[in-house]
C-alpha positions in Angstrom: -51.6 -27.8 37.2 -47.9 -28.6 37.9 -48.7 -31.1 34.8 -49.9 -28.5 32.4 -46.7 -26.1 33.1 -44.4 -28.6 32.6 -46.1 -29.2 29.0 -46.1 -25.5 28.0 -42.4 -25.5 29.2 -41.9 -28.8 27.2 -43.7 -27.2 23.8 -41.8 -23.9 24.7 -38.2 -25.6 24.8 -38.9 -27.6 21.3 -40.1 -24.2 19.8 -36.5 -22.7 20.7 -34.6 -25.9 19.7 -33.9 -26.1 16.1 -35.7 -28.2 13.8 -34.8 -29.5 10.1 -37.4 -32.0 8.2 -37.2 -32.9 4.3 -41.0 -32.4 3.1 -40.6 -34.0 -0.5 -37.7 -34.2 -2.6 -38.1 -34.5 -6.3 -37.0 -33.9 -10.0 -37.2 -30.1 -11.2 -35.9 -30.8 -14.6 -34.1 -33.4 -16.7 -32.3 -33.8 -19.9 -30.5 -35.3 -22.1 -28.9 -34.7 -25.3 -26.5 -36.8 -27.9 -25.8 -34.8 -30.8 -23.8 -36.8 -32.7 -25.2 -40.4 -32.1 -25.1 -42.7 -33.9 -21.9 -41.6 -35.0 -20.8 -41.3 -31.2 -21.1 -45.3 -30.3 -19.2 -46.5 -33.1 -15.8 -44.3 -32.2 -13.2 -45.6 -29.4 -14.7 -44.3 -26.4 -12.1 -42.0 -24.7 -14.2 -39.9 -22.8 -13.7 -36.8 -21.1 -16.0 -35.6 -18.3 -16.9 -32.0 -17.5 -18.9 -31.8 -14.3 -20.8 -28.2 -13.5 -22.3 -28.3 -9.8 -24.6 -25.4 -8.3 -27.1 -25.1 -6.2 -30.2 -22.2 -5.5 -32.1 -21.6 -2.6 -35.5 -19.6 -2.4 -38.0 -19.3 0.4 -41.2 -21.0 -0.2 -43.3 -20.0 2.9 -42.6 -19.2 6.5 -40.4 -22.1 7.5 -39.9 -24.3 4.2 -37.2 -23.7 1.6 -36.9 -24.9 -1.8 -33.0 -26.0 -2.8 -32.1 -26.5 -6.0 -29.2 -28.9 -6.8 -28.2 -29.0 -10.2 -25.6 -31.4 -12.2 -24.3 -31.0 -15.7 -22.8 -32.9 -17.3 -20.7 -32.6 -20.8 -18.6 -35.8 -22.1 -16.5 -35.0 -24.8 -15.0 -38.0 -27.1 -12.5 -37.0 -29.4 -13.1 -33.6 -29.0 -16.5 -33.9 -29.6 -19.5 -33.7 -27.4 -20.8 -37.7 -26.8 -23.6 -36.4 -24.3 -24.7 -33.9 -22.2 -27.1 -35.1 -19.4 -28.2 -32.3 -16.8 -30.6 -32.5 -13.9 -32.2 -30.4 -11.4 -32.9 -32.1 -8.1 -34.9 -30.3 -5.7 -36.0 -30.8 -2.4 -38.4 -28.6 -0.1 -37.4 -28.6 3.8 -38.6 -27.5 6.6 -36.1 -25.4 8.7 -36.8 -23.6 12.3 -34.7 -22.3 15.2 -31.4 -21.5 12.7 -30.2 -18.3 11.7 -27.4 -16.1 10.2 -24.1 -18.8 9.9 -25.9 -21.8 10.8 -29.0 -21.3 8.4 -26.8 -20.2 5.4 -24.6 -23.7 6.1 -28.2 -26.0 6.0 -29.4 -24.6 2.7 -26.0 -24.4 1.3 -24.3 -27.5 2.3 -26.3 -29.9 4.5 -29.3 -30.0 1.8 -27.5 -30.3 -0.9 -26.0 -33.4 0.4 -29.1 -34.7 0.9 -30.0 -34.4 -2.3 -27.1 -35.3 -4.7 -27.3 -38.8 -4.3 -30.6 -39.1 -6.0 -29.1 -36.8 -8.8 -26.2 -39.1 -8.8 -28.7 -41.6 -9.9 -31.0 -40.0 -12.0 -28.0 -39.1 -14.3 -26.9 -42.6 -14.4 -29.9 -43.6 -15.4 -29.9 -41.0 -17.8 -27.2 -42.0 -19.6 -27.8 -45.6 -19.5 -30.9 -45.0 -21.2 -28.9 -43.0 -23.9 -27.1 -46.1 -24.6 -23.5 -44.9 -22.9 -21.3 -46.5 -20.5 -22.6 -45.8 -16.9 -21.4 -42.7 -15.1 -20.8 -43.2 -11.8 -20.1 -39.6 -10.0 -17.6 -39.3 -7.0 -19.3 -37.8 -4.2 -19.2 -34.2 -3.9 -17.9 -32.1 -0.9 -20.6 -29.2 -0.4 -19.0 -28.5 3.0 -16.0 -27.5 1.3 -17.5 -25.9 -1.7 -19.7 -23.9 1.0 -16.5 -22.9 3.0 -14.4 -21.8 -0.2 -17.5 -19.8 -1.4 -17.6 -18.1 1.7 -14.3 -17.1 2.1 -14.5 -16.2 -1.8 -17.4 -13.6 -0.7 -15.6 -12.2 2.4 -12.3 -11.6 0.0 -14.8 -9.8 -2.6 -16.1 -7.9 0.2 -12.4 -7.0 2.2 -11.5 -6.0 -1.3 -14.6 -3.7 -2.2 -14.3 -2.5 1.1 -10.2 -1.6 0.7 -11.9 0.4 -2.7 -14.3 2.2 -1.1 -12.5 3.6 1.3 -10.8 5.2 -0.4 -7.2 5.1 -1.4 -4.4 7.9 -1.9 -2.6 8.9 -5.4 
């Protein structure tokens, strides 16, 4: 008896901790595009790199969420586009036991981290395959881009807030 309370009290305190698992991460979307090649590989390459980074978050079922990371990238060369190469890496997790701060942080930093290393390399490879020097992308700080979004929200809020309530002329 003693042993079957201590197993319900076991299952109860893992039910209460939380829990994060990655379920299957893969590639949403993928392109590539080289308007201007051949023309582009026969110019001295002076590139200039535009990198766009977001990321989308949707609820699949109870406890698994879908995140979306996705990369573009634009190189110009001589004021021309060379390539554009843009990928959607997605992963679905499993998330129990967070809430408010703590699940916003997961799906908005921690995940995304997970998954921009294997967007990292799919856009490599995407551009290798395009015939172009290899881009190799500096890691990316979601914790900070998280943070700054945040505060960016609160300020929108304290500021719509300040509006609505009302002020005197």
């Amino acid at each position: 008896m003693a042993e079957n309370e201590s197993t319900n009290a076991a299952a109860e305190n893992q039910a209460e901790q939380p829990q994060f698992g990655m379920q299957r991460i893969y590639i949403k979307d993928l392109s590539f595009e080289s308007p201007r090649a051949p023309l582009a590989f026969q110019e001295k390459w002076a590139p200039q790199v535009k990198l766009d980074a977001n990321t989308n978050a949707s609820k699949v079922k109870d406890d698994m969420y879908e995140v979306v990371l996705t990369l573009t990238i634009t190189v110009t060369n001589n004021d021309e586009t060379a390539y554009l190469a843009e990928v959607q890496q997605a992963g679905v997790f499993s998330i129990k036991g967070l809430d408010g701060a703590a699940m916003e942080h997961t799906i908005g930093a921690f995940c995304p981290n997970i998954l921009f290393p294997y967007a990292r390399e799919a856009i490599d490879n995407l551009v290798v395959r395009g015939n172009f020097p290899p881009m190799h992308l500096a890691p990316i700080n979601f914790d900070a881009i998280f943070a700054e979004a945040k505060k960016r929200r609160a300020e929108q809020a304290d500021g719509e807030g300040k509006d609505q309530a009302g002020t005197t002329h």
